[in-house]
C-alpha positions in Angstrom: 0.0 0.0 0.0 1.5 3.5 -1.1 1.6 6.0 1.8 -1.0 8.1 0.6 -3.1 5.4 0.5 -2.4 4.2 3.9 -3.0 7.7 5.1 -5.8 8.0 3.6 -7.2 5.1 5.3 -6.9 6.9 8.8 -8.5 9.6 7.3 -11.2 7.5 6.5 -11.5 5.6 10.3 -11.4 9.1 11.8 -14.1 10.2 9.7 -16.4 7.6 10.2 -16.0 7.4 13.6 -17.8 10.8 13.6 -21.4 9.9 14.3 -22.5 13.5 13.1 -23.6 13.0 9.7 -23.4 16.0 8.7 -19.7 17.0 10.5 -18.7 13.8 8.4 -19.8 14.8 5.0 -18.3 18.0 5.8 -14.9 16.4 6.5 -15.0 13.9 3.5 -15.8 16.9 1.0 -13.4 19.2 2.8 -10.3 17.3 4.0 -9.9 15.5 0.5 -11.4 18.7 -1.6 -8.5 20.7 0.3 -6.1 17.4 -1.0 -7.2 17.6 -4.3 -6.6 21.0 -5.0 -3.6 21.3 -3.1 -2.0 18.7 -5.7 -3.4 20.6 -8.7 -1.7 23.4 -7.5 1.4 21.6 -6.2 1.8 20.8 -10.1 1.5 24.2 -11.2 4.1 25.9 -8.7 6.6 22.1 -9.6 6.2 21.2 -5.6 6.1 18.1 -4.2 2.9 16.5 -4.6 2.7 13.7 -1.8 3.5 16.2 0.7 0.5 18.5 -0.9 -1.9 15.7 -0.4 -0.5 14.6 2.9 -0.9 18.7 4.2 -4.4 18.5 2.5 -5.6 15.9 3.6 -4.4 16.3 7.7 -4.8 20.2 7.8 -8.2 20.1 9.7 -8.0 16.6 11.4 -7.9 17.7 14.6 -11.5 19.5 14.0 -13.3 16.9 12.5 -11.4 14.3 15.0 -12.5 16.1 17.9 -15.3 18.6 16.6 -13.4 21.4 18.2 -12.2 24.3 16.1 -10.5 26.8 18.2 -6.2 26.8 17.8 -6.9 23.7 15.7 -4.2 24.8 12.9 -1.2 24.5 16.2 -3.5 21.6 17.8 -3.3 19.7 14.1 -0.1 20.2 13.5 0.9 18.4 16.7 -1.6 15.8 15.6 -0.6 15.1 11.9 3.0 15.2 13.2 1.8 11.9 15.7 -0.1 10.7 12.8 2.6 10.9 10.3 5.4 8.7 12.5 2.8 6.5 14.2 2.2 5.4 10.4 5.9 6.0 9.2 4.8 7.4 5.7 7.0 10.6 5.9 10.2 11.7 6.2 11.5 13.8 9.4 11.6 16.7 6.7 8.7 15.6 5.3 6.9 15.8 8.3 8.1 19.2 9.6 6.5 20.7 6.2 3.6 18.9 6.5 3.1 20.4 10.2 4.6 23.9 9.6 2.2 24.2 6.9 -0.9 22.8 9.0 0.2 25.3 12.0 0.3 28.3 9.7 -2.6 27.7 7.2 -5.2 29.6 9.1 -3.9 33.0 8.8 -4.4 33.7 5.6 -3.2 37.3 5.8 0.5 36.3 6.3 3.0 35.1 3.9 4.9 31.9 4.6 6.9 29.1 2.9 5.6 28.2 -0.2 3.9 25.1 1.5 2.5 27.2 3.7 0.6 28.9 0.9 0.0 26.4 -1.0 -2.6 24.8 1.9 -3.7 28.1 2.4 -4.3 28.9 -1.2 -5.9 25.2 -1.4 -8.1 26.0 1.8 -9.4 29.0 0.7 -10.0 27.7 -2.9 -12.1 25.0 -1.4 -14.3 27.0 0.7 -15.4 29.2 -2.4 -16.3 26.6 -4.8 -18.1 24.4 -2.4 -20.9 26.6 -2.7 -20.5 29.0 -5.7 -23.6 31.2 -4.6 -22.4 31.8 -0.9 -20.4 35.1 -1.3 -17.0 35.0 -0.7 -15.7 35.7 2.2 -14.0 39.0 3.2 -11.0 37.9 4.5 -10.4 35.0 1.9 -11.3 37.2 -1.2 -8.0 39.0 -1.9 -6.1 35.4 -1.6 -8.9 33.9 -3.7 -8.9 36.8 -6.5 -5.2 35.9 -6.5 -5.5 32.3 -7.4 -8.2 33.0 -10.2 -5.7 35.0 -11.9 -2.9 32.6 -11.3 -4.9 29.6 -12.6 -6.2 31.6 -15.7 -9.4 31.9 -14.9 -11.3 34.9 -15.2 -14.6 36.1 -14.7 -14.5 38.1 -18.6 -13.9 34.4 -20.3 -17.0 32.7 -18.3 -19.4 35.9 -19.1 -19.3 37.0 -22.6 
């Protein structure tokens, strides 16, 4: 089994261990949406793409493990950081980008490593096309603005 794979397959017990319904549809959609698009952009910006997925897919575990939000960006980090040698899938290096980026990926307003930005960018990219008719929101709308441009897609070619 590859490690994403195996990781995933945590990701999966924690989830349905959540007897919330809806809490667990929000972490299936969110947690691998967040994956998803931090690989697509991993591939644009020729980083590493396991350690994308891996950030994506662990950057709000401690939330949906738990159902408690507040701090959980520091609280997950120390999490994935368990996670990721308890199933010995990453690398010590590995590992501290993975957790660096989960500790920094709720302040948006910041600049960090390019990890860093790439779960933010991912993050906020996720939480504006879940629902395209819920209005961005003001703190994510710069960063998401951003992104549109950088993956060529603007609002003039969609509207003509």
């Amino acid at each position: 089994m590859d490690r994403i794979e195996k990781l995933r397959g945590y990701i999966d017990e924690v989830l349905l261990s959540n007897k919330n319904i809806k809490e667990r549809r929000n972490g299936y959609i969110h947690l691998y949406g967040v994956a998803q698009l931090s690989v697509i952009l991993a591939k644009k910006r020729n980083l590493n793409q396991e350690i994308a997925i891996m950030a994506g897919m662990l950057h709000d575990i401690y939330t949906y493990k738990f159902e408690y939000s507040k701090d959980h960006g520091e609280k997950g980090a120390v999490l994935a950081h368990k996670i990721l040698e308890e199933l010995q899938i990453a690398t010590s290096t590995e590992i501290d980008i993975i957790c660096t980026a989960i500790q920094n990926h709720s302040n948006k307003e910041m600049i960090d490593s390019e990890y860093d930005e790439l779960l933010k960018d991912a993050d906020v990219l996720q939480h504006c096309i879940y629902n395209p008719m819920i209005p961005v929101k003001s703190h994510e709308l710069k960063r998401y603005n951003d992104l549109l441009i950088e993956l060529d897609i603007l609002f003039n070619k969609w509207f003509r």
